[in-house]
N, C-alpha and C positions, 0 to 999 in steps of 0.2 A: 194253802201253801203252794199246791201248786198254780194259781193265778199270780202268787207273788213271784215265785219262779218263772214264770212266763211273761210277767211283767218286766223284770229284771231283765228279762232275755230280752226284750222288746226295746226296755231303753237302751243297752248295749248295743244294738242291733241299729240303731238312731245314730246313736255314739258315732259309731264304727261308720255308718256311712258320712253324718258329717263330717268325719275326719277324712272320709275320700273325698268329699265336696273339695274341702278346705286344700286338698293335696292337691286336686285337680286346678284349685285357682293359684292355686301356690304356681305349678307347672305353666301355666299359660300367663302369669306377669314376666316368672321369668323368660319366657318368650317371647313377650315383648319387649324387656329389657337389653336381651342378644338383639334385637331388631334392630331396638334404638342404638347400640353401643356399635354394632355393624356400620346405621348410616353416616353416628356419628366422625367413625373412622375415614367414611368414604371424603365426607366434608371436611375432613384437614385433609387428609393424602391429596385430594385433588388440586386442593390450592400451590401445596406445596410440588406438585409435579407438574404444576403448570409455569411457577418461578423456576425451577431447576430446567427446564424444556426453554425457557426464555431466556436467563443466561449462558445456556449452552451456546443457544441463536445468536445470542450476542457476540459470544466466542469465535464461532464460524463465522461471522461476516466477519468482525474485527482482522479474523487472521486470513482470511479471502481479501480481504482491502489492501492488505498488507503486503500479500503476495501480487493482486493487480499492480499498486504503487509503486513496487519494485519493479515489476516486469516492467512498467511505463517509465521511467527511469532508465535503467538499462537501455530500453531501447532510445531514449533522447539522448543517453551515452552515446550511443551508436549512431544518432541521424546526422549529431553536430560534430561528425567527419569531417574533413576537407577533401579525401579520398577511399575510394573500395578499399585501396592496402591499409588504413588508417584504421578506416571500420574496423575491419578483420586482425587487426592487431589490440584494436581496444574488445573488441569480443574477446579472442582471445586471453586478455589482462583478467574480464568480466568473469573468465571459467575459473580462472585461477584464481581469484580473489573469493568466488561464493561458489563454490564447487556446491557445495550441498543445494542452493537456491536454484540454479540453472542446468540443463539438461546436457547429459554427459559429450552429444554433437553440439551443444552453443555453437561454438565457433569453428567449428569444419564444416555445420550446413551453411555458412556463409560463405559463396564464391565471388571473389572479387572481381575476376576473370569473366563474368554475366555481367557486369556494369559496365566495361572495357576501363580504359586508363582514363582520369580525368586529367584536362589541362593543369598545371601550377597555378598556383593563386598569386600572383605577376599583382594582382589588383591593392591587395592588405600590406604590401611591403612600402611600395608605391603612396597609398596613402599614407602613411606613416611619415616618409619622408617631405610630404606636403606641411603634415602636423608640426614635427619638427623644422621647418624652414619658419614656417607661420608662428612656431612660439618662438623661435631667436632669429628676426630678420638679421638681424645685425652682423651676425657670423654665416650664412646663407651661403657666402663661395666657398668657405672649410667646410659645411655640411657635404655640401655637393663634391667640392675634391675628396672630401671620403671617401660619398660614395661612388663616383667614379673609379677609383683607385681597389676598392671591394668588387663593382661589378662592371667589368668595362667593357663588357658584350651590349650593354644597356642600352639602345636606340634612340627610344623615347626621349631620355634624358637631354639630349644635345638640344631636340628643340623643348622643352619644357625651358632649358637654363635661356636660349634667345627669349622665348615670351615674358620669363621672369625678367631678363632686365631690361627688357623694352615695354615694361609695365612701369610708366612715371609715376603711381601712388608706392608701389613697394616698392622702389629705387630710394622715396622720402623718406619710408620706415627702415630701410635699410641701412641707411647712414645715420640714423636717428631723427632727422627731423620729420617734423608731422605735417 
């Protein structure tokens, strides 16, 4: 009897450690199951933190372009002056219109007075009135007594009106005939 009690003990004994066996493999799949479930994390977070890092980039240049684009703008506001006081007046307009986009000196650090005065544009008035003589020869002495009668300091003008009417093809179109 006591072989079978020692037997008994013996297979308990078996028992008890396979169940440690089996505890220990138990222990070490679920370890490699946290492994797997770990890298599996790693491999979606990455993707997605690599879209969310590329939109953002997309963001920032989008609103860096935006900000260039204006500023380049602005300043073609400013180049296509006629004069430093013009400039300095549309900067000016510039501050007040996008206070938030431009910087609080925009237009006090522009001195106009470092460009000095530019001449009047004498030239754009001038053509104008060439345009307008050229699209109605026909009325050409009221053009001109206009504008004499508007700017009679005009110099130019006295010999401009000899050449025009000692030019025999626009004397033709002037009367009408061709």
């Amino acid at each position: 009897m006591a072989n079978i009690e020692r037997e008994k003990l013996m297979f308990e004994k078996q028992k008890l450690d396979l169940e440690r066996d089996k505890l220990e493999l138990e222990r070490a799949k679920l370890q490699v199951e946290r492994h797997k479930a770990k890298w599996t994390a790693i491999g979606v977070a990455v993707p997605i933190i690599v879209v969310a890092a590329t939109v953002m980039l997309g963001m920032w240049s989008q609103y860096q372009k935006g900000r260039d684009d204006f500023s380049l703008k602005a300043a073609e506001i400013l180049l296509a002056g006629d004069n430093p006081n013009t400039t300095q007046n549309k900067a000016k307009a510039l501050a007040i219109l996008f206070p938030s986009q431009l910087p609080q000196d925009f237009a006090k650090s522009f001195d106009p007075d470092a460009f000095g005065q530019s001449e009047p544009d004498t030239l754009t008035p001038k053509n104008e009135l060439i345009k307008l003589i050229a699209t109605h020869p026909s009325d050409s002495e009221k053009i001109l007594a206009v504008w004499k009668a508007m700017f009679p300091g005009d110099d130019w003008l006295s010999e401009f009106e000899t050449n025009l009417k000692s030019n025999p093809s626009f004397q033709r179109t002037a009367s009408g005939r061709r």
